[in-house]
PDB file with one MODEL, atoms N, CA, C and O in Angstrom:
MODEL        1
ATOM      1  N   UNK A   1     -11.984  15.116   1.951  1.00  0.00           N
ATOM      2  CA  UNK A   1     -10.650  14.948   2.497  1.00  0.00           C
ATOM      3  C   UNK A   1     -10.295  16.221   3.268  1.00  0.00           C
ATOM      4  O   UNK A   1     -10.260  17.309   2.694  1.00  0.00           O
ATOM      5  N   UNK A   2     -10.068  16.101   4.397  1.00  0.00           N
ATOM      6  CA  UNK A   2      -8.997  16.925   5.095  1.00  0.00           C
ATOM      7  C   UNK A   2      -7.960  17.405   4.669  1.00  0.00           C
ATOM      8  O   UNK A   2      -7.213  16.748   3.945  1.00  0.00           O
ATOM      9  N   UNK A   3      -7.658  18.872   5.099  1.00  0.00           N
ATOM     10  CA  UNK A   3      -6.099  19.391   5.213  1.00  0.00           C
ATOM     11  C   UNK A   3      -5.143  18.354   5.666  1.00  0.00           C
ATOM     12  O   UNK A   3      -4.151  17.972   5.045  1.00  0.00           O
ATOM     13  N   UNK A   4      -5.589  17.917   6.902  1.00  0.00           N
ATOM     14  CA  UNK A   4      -3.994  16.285   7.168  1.00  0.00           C
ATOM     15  C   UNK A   4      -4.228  15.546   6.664  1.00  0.00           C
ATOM     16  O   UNK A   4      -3.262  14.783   6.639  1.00  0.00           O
ATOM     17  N   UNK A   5      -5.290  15.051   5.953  1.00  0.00           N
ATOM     18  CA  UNK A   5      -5.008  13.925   5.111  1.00  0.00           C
ATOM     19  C   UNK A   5      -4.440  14.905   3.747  1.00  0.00           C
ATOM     20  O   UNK A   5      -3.291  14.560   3.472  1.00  0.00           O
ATOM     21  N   UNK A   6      -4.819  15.751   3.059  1.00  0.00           N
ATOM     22  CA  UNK A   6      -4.187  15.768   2.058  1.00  0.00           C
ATOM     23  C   UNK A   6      -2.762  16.195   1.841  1.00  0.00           C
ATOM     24  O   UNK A   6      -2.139  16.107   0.783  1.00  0.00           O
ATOM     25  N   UNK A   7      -2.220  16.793   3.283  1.00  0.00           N
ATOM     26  CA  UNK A   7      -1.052  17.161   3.144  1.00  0.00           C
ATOM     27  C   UNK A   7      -0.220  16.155   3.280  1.00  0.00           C
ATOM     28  O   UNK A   7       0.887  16.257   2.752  1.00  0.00           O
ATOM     29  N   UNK A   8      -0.525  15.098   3.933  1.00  0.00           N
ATOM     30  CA  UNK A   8       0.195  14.063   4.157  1.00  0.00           C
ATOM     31  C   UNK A   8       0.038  12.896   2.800  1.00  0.00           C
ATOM     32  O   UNK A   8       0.890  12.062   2.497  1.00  0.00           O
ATOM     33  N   UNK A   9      -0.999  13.066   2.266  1.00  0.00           N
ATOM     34  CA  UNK A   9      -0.748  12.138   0.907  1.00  0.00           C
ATOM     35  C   UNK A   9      -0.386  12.897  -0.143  1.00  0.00           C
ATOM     36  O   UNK A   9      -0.615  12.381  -1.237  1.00  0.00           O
ATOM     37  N   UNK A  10       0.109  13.964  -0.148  1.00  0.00           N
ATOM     38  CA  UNK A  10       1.263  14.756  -1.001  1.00  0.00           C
ATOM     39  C   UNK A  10       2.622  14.383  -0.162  1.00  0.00           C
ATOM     40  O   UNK A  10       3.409  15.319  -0.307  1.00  0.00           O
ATOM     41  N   UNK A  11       3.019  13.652   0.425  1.00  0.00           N
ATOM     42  CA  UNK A  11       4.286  12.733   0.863  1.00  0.00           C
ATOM     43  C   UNK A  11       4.180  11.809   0.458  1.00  0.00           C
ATOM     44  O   UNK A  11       5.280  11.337   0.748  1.00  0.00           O
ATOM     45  N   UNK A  12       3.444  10.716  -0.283  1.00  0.00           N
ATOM     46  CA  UNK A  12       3.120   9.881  -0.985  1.00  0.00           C
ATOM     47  C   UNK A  12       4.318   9.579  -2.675  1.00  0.00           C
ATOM     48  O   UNK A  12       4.431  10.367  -3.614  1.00  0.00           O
ATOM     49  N   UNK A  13       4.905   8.421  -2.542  1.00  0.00           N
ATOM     50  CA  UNK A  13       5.856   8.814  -3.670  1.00  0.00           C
ATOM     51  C   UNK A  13       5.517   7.980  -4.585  1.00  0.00           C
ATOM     52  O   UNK A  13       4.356   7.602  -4.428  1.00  0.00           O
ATOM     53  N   UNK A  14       6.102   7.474  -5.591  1.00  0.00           N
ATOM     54  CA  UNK A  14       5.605   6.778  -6.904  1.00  0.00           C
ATOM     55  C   UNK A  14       5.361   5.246  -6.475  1.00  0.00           C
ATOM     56  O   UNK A  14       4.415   4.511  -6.757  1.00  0.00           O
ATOM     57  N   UNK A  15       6.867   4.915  -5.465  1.00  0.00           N
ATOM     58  CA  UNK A  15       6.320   3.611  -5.129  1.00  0.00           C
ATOM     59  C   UNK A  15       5.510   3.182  -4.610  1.00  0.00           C
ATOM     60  O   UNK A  15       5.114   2.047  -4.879  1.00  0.00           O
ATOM     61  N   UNK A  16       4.646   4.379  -3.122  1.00  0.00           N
ATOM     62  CA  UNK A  16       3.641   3.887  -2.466  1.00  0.00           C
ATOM     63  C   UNK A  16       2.477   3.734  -3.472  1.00  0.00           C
ATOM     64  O   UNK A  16       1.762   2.732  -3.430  1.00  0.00           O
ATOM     65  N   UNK A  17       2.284   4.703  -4.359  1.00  0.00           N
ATOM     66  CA  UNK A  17       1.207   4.816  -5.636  1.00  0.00           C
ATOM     67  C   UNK A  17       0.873   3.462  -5.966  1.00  0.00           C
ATOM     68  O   UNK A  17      -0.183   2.861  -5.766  1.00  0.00           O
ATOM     69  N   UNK A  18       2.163   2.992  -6.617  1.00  0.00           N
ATOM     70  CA  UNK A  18       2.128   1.673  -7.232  1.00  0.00           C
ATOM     71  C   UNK A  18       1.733   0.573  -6.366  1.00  0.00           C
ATOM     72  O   UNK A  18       0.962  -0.352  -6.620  1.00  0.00           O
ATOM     73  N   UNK A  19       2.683   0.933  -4.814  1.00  0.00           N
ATOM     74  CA  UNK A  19       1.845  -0.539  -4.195  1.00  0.00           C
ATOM     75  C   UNK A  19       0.408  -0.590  -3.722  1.00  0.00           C
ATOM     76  O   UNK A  19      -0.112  -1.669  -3.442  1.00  0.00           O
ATOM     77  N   UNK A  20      -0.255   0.579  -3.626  1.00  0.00           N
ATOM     78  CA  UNK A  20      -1.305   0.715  -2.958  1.00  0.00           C
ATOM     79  C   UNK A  20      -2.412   0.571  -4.085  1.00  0.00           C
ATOM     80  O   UNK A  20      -3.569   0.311  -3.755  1.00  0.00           O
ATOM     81  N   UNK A  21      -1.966   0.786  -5.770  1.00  0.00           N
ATOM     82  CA  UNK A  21      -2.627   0.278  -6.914  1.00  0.00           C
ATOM     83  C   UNK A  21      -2.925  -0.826  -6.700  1.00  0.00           C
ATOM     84  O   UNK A  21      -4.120  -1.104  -6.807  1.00  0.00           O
ATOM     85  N   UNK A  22      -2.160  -1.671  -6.393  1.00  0.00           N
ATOM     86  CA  UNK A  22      -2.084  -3.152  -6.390  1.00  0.00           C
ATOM     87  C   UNK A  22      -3.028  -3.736  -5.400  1.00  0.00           C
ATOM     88  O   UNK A  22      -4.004  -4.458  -5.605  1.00  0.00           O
ATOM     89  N   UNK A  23      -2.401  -3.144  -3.958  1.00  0.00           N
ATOM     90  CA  UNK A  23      -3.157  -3.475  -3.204  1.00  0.00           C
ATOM     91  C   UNK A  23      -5.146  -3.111  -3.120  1.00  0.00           C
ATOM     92  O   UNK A  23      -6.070  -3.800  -2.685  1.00  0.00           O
ATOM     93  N   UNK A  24      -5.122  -2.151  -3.565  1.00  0.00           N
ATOM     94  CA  UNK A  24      -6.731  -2.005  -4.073  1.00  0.00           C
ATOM     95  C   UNK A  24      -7.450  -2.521  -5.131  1.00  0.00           C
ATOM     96  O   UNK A  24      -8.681  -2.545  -5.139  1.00  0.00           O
ATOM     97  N   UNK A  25      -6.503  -3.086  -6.348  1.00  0.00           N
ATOM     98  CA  UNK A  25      -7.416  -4.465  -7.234  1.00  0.00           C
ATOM     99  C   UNK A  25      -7.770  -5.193  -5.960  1.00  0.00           C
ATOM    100  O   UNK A  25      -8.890  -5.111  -5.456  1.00  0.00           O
ATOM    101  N   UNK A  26      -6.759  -5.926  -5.443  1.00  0.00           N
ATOM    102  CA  UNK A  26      -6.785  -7.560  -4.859  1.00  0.00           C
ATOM    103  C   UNK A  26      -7.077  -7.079  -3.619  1.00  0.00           C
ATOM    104  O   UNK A  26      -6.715  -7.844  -2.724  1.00  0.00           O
ATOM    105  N   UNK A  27      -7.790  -5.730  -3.129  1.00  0.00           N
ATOM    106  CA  UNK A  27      -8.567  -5.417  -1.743  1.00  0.00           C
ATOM    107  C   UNK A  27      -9.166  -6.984  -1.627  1.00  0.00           C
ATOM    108  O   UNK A  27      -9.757  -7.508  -2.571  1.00  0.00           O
ATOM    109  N   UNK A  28      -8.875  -7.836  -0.010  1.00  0.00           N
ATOM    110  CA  UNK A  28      -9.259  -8.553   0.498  1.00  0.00           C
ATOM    111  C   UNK A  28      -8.972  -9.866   0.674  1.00  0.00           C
ATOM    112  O   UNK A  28      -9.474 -10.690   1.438  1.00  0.00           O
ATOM    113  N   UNK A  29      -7.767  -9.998  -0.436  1.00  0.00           N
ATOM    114  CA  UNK A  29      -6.830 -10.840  -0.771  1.00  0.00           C
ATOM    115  C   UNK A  29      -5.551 -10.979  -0.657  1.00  0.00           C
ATOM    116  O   UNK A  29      -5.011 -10.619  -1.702  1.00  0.00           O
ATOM    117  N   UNK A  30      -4.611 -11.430   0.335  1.00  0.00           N
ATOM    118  CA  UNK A  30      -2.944 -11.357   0.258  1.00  0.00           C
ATOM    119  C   UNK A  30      -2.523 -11.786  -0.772  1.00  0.00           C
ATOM    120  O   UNK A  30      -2.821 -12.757  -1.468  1.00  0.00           O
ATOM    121  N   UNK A  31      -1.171 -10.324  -0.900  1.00  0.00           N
ATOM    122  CA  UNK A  31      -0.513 -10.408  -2.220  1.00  0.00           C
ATOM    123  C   UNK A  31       1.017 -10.658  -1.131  1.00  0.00           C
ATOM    124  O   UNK A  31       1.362 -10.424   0.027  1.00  0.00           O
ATOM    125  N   UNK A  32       1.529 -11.221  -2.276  1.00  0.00           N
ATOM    126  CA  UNK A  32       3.007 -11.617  -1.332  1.00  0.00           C
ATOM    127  C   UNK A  32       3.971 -10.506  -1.719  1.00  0.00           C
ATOM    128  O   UNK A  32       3.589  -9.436  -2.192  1.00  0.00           O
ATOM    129  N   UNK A  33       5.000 -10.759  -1.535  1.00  0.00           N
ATOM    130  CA  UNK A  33       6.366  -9.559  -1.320  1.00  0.00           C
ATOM    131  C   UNK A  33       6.547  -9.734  -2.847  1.00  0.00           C
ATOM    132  O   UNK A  33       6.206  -8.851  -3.634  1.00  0.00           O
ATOM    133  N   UNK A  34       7.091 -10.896  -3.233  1.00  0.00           N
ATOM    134  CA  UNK A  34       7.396 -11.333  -4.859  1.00  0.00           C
ATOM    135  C   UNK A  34       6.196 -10.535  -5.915  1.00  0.00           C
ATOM    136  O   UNK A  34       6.450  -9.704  -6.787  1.00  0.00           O
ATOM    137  N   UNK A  35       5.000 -11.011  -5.575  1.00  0.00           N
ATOM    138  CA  UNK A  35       3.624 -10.638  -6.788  1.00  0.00           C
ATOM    139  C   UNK A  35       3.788  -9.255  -6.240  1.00  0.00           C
ATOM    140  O   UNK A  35       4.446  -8.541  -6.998  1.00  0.00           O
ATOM    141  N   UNK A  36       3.420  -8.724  -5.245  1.00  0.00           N
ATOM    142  CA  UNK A  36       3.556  -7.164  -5.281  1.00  0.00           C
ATOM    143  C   UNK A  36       4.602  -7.042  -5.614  1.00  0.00           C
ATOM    144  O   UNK A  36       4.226  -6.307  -6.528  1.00  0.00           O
ATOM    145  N   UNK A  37       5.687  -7.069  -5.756  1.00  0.00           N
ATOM    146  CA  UNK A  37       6.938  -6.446  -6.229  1.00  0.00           C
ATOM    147  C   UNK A  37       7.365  -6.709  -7.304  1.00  0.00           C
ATOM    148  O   UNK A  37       8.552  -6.641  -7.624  1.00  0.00           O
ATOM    149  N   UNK A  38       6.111  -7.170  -8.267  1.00  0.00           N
ATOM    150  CA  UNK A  38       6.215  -7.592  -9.617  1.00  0.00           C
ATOM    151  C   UNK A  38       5.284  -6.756 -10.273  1.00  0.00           C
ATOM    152  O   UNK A  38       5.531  -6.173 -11.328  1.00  0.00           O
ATOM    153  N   UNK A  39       3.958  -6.676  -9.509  1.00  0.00           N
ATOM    154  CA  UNK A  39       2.593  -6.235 -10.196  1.00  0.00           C
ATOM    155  C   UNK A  39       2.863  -4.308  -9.644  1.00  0.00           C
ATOM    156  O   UNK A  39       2.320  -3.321 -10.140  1.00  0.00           O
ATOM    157  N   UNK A  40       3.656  -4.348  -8.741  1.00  0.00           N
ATOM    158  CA  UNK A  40       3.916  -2.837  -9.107  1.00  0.00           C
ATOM    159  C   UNK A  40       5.123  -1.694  -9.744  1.00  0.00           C
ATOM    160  O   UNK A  40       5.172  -0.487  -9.978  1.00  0.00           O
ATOM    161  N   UNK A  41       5.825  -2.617  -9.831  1.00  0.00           N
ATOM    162  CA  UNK A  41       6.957  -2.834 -11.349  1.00  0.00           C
ATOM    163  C   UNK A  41       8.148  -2.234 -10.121  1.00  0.00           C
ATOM    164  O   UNK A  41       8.484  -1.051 -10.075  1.00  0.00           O
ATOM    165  N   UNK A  42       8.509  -2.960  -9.480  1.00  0.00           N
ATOM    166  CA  UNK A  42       9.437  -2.017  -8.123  1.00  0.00           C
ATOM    167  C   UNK A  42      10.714  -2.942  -8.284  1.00  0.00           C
ATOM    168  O   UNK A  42      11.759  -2.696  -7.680  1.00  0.00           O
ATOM    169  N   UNK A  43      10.519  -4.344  -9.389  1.00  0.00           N
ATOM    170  CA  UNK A  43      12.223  -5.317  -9.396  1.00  0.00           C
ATOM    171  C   UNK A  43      12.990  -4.614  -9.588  1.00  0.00           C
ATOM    172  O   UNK A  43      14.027  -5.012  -9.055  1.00  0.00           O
ATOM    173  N   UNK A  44      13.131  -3.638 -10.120  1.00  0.00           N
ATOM    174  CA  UNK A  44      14.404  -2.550 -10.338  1.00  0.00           C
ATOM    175  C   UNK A  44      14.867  -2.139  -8.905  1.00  0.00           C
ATOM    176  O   UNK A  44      16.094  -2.045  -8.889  1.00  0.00           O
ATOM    177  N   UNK A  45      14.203  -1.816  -7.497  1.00  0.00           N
ATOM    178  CA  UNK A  45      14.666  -1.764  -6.556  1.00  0.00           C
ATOM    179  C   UNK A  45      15.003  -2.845  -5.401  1.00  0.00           C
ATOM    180  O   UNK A  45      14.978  -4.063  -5.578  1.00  0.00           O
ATOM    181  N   UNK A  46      15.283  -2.274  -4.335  1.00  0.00           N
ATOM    182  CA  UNK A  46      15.942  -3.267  -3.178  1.00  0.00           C
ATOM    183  C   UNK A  46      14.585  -3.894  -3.164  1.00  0.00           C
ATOM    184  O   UNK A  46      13.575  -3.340  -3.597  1.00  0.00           O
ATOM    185  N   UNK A  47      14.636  -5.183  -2.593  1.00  0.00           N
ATOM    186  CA  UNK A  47      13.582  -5.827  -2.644  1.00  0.00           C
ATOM    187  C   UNK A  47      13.046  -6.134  -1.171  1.00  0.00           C
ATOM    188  O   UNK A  47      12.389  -7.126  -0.855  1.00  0.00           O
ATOM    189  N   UNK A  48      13.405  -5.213  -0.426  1.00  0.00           N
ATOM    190  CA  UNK A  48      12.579  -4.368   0.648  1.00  0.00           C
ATOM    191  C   UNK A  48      11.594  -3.212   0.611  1.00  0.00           C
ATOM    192  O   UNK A  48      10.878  -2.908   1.566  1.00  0.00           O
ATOM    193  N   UNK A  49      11.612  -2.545  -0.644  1.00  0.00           N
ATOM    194  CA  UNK A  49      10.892  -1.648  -1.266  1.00  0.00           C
ATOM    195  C   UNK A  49       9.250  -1.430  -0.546  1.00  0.00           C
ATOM    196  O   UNK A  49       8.673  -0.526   0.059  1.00  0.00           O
ATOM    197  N   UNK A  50       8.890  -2.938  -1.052  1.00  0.00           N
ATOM    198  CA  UNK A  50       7.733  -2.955  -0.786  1.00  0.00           C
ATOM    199  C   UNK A  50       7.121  -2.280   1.074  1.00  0.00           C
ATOM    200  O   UNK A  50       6.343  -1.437   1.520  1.00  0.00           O
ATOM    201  N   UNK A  51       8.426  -3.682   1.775  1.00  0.00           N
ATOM    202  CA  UNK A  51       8.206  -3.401   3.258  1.00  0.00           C
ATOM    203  C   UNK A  51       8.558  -1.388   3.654  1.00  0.00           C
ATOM    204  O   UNK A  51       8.280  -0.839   4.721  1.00  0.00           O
ATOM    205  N   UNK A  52       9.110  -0.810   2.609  1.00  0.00           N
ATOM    206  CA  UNK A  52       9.176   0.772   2.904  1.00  0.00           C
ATOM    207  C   UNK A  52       8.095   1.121   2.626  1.00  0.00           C
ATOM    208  O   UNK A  52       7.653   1.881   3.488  1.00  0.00           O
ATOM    209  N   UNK A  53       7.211   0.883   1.572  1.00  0.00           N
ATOM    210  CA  UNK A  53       6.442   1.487   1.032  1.00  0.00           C
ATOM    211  C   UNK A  53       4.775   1.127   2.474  1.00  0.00           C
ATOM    212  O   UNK A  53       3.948   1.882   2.985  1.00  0.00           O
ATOM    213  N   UNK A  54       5.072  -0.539   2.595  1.00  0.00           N
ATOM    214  CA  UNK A  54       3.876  -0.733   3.221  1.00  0.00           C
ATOM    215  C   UNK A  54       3.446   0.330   4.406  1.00  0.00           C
ATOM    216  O   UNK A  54       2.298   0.735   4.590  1.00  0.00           O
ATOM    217  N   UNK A  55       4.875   0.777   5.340  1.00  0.00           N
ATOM    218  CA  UNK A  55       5.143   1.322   6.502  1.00  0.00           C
ATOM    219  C   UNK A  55       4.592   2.412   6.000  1.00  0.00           C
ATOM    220  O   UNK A  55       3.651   2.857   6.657  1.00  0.00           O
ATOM    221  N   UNK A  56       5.066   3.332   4.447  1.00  0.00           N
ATOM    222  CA  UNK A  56       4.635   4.608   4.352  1.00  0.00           C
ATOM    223  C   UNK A  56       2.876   4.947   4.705  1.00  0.00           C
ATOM    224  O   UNK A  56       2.334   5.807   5.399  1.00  0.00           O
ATOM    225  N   UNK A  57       2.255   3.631   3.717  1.00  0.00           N
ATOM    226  CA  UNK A  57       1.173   3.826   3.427  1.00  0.00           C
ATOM    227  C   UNK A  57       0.234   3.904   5.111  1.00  0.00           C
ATOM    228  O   UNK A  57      -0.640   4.724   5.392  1.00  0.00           O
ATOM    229  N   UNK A  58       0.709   2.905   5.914  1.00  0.00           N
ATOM    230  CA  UNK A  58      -0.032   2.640   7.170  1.00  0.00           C
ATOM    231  C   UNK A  58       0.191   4.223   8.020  1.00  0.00           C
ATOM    232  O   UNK A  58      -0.303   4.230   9.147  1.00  0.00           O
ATOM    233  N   UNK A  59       0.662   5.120   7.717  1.00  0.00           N
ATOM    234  CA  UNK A  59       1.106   6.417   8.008  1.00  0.00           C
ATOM    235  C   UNK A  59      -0.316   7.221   7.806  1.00  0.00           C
ATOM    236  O   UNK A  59      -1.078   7.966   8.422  1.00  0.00           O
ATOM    237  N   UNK A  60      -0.128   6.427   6.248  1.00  0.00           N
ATOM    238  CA  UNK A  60      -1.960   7.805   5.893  1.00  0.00           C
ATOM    239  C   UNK A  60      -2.934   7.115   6.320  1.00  0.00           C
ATOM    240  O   UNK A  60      -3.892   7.786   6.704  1.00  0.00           O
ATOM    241  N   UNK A  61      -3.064   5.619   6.414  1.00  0.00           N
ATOM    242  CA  UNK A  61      -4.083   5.381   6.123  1.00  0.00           C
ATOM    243  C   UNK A  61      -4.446   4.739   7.458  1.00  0.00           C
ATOM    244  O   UNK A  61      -5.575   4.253   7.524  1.00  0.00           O
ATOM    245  N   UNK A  62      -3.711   4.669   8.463  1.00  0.00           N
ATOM    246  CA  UNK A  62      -3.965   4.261   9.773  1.00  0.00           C
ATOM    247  C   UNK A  62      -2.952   2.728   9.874  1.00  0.00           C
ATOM    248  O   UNK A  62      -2.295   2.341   8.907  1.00  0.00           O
ATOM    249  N   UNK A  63      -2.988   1.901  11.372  1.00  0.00           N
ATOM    250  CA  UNK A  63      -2.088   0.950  11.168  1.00  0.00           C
ATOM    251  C   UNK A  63      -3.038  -0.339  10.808  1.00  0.00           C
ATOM    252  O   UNK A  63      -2.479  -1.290  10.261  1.00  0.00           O
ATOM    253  N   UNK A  64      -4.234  -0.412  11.043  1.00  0.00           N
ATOM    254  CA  UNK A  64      -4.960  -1.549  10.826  1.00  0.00           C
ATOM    255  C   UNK A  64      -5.507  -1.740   8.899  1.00  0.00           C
ATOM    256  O   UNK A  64      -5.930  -2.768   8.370  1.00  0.00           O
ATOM    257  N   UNK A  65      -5.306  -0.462   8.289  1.00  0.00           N
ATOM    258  CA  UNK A  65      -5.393  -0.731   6.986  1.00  0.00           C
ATOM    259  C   UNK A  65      -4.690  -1.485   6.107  1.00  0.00           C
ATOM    260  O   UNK A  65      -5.249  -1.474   5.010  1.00  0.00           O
ATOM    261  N   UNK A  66      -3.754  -2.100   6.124  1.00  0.00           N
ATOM    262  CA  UNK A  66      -3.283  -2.766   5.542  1.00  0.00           C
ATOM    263  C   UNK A  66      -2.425  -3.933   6.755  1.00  0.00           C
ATOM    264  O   UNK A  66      -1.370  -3.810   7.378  1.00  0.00           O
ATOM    265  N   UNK A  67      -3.578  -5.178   6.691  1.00  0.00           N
ATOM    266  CA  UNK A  67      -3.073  -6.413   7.076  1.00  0.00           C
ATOM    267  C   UNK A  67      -1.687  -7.014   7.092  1.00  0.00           C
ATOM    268  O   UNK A  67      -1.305  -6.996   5.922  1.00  0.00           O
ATOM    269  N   UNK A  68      -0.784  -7.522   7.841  1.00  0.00           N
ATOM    270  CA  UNK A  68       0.244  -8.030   7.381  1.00  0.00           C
ATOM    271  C   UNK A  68      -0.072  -9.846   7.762  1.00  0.00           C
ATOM    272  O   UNK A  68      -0.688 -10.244   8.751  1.00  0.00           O
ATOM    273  N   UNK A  69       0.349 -10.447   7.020  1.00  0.00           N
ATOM    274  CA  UNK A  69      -0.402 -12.146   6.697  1.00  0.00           C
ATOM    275  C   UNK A  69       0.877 -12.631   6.918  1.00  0.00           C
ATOM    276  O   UNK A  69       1.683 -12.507   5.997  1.00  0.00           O
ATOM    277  N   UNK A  70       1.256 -13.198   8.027  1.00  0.00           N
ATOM    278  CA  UNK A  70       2.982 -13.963   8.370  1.00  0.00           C
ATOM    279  C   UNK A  70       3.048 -14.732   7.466  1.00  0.00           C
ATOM    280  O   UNK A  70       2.144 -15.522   7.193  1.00  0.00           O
ATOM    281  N   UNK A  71       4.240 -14.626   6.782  1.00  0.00           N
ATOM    282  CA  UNK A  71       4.522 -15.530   6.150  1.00  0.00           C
ATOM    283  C   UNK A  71       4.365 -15.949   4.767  1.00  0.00           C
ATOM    284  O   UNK A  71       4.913 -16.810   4.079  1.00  0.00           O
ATOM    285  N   UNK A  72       3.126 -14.773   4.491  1.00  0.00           N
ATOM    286  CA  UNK A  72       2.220 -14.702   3.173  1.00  0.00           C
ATOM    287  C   UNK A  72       2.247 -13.294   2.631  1.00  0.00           C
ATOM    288  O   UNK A  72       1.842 -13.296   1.469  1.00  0.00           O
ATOM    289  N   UNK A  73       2.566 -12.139   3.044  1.00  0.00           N
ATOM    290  CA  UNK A  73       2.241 -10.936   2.554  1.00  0.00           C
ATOM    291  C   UNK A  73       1.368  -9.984   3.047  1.00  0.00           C
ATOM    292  O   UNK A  73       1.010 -10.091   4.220  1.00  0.00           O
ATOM    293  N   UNK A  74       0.905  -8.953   2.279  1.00  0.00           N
ATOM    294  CA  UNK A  74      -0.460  -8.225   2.675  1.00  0.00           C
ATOM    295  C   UNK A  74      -1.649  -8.268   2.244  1.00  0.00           C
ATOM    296  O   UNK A  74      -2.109  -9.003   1.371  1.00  0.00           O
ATOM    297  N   UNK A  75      -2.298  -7.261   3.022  1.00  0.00           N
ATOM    298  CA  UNK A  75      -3.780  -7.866   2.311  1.00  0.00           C
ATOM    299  C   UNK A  75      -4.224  -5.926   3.112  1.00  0.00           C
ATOM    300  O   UNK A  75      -4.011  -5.380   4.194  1.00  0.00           O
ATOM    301  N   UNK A  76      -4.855  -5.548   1.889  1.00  0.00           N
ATOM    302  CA  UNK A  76      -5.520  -3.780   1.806  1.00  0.00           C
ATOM    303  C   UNK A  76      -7.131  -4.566   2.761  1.00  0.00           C
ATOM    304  O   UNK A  76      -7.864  -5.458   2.334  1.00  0.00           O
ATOM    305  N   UNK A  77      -7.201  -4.033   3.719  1.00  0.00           N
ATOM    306  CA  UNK A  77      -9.003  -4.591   4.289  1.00  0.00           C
ATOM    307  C   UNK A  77      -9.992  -3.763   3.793  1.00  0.00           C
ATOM    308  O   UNK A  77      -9.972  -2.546   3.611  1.00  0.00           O
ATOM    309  N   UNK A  78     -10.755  -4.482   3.623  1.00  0.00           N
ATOM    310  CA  UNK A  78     -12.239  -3.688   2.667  1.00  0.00           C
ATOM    311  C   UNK A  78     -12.843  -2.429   3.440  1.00  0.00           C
ATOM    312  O   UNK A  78     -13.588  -1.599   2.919  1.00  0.00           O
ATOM    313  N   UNK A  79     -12.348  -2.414   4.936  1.00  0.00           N
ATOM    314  CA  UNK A  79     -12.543  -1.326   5.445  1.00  0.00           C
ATOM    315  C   UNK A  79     -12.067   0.039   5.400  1.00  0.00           C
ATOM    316  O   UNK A  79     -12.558   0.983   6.019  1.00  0.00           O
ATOM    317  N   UNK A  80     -10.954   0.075   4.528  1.00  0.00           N
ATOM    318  CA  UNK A  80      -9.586   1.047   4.425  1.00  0.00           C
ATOM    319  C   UNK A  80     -10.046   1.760   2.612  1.00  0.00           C
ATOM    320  O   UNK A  80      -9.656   2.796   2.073  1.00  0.00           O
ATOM    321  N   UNK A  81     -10.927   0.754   2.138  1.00  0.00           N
ATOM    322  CA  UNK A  81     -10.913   0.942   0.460  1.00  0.00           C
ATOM    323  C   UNK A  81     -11.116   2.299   0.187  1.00  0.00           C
ATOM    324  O   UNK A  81     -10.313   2.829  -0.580  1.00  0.00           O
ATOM    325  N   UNK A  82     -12.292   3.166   0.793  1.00  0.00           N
ATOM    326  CA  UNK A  82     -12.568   4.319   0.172  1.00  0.00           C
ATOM    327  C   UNK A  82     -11.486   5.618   0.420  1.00  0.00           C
ATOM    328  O   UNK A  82     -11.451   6.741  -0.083  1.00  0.00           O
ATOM    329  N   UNK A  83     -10.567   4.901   1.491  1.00  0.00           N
ATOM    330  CA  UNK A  83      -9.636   5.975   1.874  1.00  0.00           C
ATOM    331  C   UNK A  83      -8.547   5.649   0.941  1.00  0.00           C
ATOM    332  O   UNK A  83      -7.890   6.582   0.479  1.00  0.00           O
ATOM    333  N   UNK A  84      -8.336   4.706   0.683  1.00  0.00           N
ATOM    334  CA  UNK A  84      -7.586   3.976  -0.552  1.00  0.00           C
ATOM    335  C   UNK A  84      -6.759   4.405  -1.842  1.00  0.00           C
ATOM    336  O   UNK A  84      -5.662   4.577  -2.372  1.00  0.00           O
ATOM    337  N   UNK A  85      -8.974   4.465  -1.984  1.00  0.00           N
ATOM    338  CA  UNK A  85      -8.973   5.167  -3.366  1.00  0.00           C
ATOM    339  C   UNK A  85      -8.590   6.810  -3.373  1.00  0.00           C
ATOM    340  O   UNK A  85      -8.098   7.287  -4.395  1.00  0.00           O
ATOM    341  N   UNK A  86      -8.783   7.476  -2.441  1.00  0.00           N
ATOM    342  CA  UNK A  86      -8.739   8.519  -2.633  1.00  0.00           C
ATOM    343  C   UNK A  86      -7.679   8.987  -2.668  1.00  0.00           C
ATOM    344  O   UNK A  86      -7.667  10.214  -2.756  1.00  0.00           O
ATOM    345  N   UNK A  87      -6.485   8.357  -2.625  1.00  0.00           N
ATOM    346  CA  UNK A  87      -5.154   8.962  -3.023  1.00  0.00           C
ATOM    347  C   UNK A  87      -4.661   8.404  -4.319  1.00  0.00           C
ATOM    348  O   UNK A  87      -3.540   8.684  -4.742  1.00  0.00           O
ATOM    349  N   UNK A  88      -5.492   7.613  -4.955  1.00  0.00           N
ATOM    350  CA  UNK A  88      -4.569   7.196  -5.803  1.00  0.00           C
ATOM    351  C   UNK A  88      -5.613   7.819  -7.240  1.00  0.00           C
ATOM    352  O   UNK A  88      -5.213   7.687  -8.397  1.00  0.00           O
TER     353      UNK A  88
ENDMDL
END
């Protein structure tokens, strides 16, 4: 890892943690707004959360890493995984 990557995933906050947990089980699979915002325990917040968090993550991890599926949710691409993992 790089100095810009690591300085920039020390801007990384609890919620991106959690969604990007999620999103790296089900790497390759869309998770919707509801199941991610269940499976990363975020119902306690606005339930835009997620859509903050997705924006954060496409910051570190580039904009094509995490798919957006109209209508259906996201989906982490198997191409993005090892950069993935390395923040979490």
């Amino acid at each position: 890892m790089n100095a810009n990557q690591s300085h920039t995933a020390d801007h990384i906050g609890p919620s991106e943690v959690a969604v990007l947990r999620v999103l790296v089980v089900n790497v390759g699979r869309v998770v919707s707004r509801a199941n991610l915002t269940r499976m990363a325990g975020l119902q306690h917040l606005s339930s835009r959360r997620c859509d903050k968090a997705i924006v954060s993550l496409r910051r570190v991890l580039g904009p094509t890493a995490i798919e957006t599926v109209r209508s259906r949710g996201w989906m982490l691409v198997l191409s993005a995984l090892d950069e993935a993992n390395k923040l979490l």
